[in-house]
C-alpha positions in Angstrom: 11.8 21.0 -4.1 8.7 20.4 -1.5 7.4 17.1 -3.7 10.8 15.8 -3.8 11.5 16.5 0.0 7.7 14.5 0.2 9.1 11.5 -2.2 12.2 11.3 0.0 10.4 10.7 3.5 7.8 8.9 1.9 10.5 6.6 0.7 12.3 6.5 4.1 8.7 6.0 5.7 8.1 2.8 3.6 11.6 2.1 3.9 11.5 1.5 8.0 7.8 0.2 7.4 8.8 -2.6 5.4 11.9 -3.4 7.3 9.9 -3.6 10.6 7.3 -6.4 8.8 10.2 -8.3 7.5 11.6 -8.3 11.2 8.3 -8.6 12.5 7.4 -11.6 10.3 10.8 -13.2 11.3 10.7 -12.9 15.0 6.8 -14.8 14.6 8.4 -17.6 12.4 11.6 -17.4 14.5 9.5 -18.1 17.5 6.8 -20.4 16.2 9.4 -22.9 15.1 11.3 -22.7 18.5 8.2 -23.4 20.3 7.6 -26.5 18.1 10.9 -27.4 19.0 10.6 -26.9 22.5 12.8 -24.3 23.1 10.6 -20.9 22.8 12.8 -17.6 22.9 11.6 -15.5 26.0 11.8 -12.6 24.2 9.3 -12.7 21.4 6.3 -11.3 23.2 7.8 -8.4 24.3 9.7 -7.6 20.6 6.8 -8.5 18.7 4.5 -6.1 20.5 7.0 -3.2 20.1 7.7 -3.8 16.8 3.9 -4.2 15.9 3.5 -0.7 17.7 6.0 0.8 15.7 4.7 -0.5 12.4 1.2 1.0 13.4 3.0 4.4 13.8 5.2 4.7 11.0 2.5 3.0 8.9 -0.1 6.0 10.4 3.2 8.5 9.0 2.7 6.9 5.7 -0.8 7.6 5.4 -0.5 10.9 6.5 2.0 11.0 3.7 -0.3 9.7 1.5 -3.5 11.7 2.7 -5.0 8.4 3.1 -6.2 8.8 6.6 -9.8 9.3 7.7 -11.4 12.5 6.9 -14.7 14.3 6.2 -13.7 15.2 3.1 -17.6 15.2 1.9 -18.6 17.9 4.1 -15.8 19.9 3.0 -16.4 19.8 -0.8 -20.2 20.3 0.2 -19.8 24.0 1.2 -18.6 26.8 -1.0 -15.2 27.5 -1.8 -14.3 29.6 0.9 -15.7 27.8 3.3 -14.4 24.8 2.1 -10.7 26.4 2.1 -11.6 27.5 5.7 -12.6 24.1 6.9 -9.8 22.5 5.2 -7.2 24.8 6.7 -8.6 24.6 10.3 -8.9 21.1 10.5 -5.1 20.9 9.4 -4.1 23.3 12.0 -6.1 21.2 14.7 -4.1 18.1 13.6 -1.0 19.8 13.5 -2.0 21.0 17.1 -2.6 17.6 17.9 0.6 15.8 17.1 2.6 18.9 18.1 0.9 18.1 22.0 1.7 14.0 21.3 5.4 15.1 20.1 6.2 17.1 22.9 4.9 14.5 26.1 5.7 12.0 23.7 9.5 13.1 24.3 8.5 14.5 27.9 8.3 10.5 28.3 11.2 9.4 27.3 13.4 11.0 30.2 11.2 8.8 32.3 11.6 6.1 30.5 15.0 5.3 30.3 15.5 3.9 33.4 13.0 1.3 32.9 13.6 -1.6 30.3 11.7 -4.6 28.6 11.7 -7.5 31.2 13.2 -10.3 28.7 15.7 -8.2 26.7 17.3 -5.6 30.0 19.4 -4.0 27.9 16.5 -2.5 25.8 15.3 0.4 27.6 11.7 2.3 27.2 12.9 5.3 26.1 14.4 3.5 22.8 10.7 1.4 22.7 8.8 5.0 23.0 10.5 7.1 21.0 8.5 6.0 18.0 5.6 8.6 19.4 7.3 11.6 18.9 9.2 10.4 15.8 6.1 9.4 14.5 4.1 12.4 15.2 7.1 14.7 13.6 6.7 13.2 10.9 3.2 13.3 10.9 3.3 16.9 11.4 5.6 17.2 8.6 3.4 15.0 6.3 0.7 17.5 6.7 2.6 20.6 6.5 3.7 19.3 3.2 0.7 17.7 1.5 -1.1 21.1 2.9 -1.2 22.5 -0.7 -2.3 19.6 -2.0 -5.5 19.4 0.1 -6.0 23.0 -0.4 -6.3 23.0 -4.3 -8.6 19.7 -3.8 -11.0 21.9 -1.5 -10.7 25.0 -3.8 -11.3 22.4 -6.5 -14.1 20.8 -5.0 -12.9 17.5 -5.6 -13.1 14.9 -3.1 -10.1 12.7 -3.0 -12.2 9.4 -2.1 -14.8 9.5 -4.7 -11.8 10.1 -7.5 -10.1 7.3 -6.9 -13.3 5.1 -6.9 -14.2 6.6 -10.2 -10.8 6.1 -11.3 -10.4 2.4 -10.3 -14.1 1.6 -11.5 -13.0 3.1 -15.1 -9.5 1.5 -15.1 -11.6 -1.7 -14.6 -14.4 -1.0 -17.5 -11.2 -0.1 -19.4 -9.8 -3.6 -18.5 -12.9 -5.4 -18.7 -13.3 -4.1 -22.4 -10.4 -5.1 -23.3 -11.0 -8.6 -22.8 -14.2 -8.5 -24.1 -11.8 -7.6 -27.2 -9.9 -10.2 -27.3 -12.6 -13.0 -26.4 -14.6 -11.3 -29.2 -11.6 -11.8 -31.4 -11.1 -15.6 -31.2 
């Protein structure tokens, strides 16, 4: 039930993630080929800032997601096994902390924010613009609460995440590699 909870959001997450580039890459063509024309929309700075900030934080979701983000997981497999399980665990409570504190100004900010808007678009206020801080840090929080058990086993393992998948991409590419070698030996 939890990994297909994870799959869902994950999906959603690169859902908004890919719509945002495909907006944001319109808006820059949009605009670039105004300009050339000589009539450049006044709005483009403004929207393609916000929607670069919101790719950066639903992109930063994703990776959470993903367990992709920056860690020490080195140290961690380094100690012993309880240790390691300690570390783990209070390092995930101290990031849960953290995006728990950006969640709730992030949202503190809002009520502020609404009666102030973008200068080219007025209707747009900054409450819609900043709400992708506490959105974003939900699901952060969320991301971590439920690849938790994941990381755990990995410590309690001893395995460190980044050194698999470099072993596992350098053998999928002697495993490719040999396989031509194969086929160039059989000709």
């Amino acid at each position: 039930m939890v990994a297909k909870i994870e799959r869902l959001l994950l999906w959603a997450i690169e859902t908004v993630c890919l719509a945002l580039l495909v907006t944001l890459a319109g808006a820059v063509v949009y605009s670039t080929t105004m300009r050339y024309l000589g009539a450049s929309p006044a709005w483009y700075d403004e929207i393609a800032s916000v929607l670069l900030a919101w790719l950066t934080y639903f992109g930063a979701a994703y990776a959470v997601f993903m367990r992709q983000h920056m860690g020490f997981s080195g140290i961690v497999i380094a100690l012993p096994k309880s240790a390691s399980i300690a570390l783990t665990l209070f390092s995930e409570l101290l990031v849960i902390i953290y995006f728990s504190v950006t969640a709730y100004y992030g949202n503190a900010v809002l009520a502020v924010a609404k009666w102030d808007s973008l200068l080219s678009l007025r209707w747009m206020t900054l409450d819609i613009v900043q709400s992708v801080i506490p959105i974003a840090s939900v699901l952060m929080i969320i991301g971590t609460l439920l690849s938790l058990p994941r990381a755990l086993r990995l410590a309690a393992q001893g395995i460190d995440p980044e050194h698999a998948e470099i072993d596992k991409a350098i053998a999928e590419a002697e495993a490719e590699t040999a396989s031509l070698d194969l086929k160039d030996n059989a000709k």
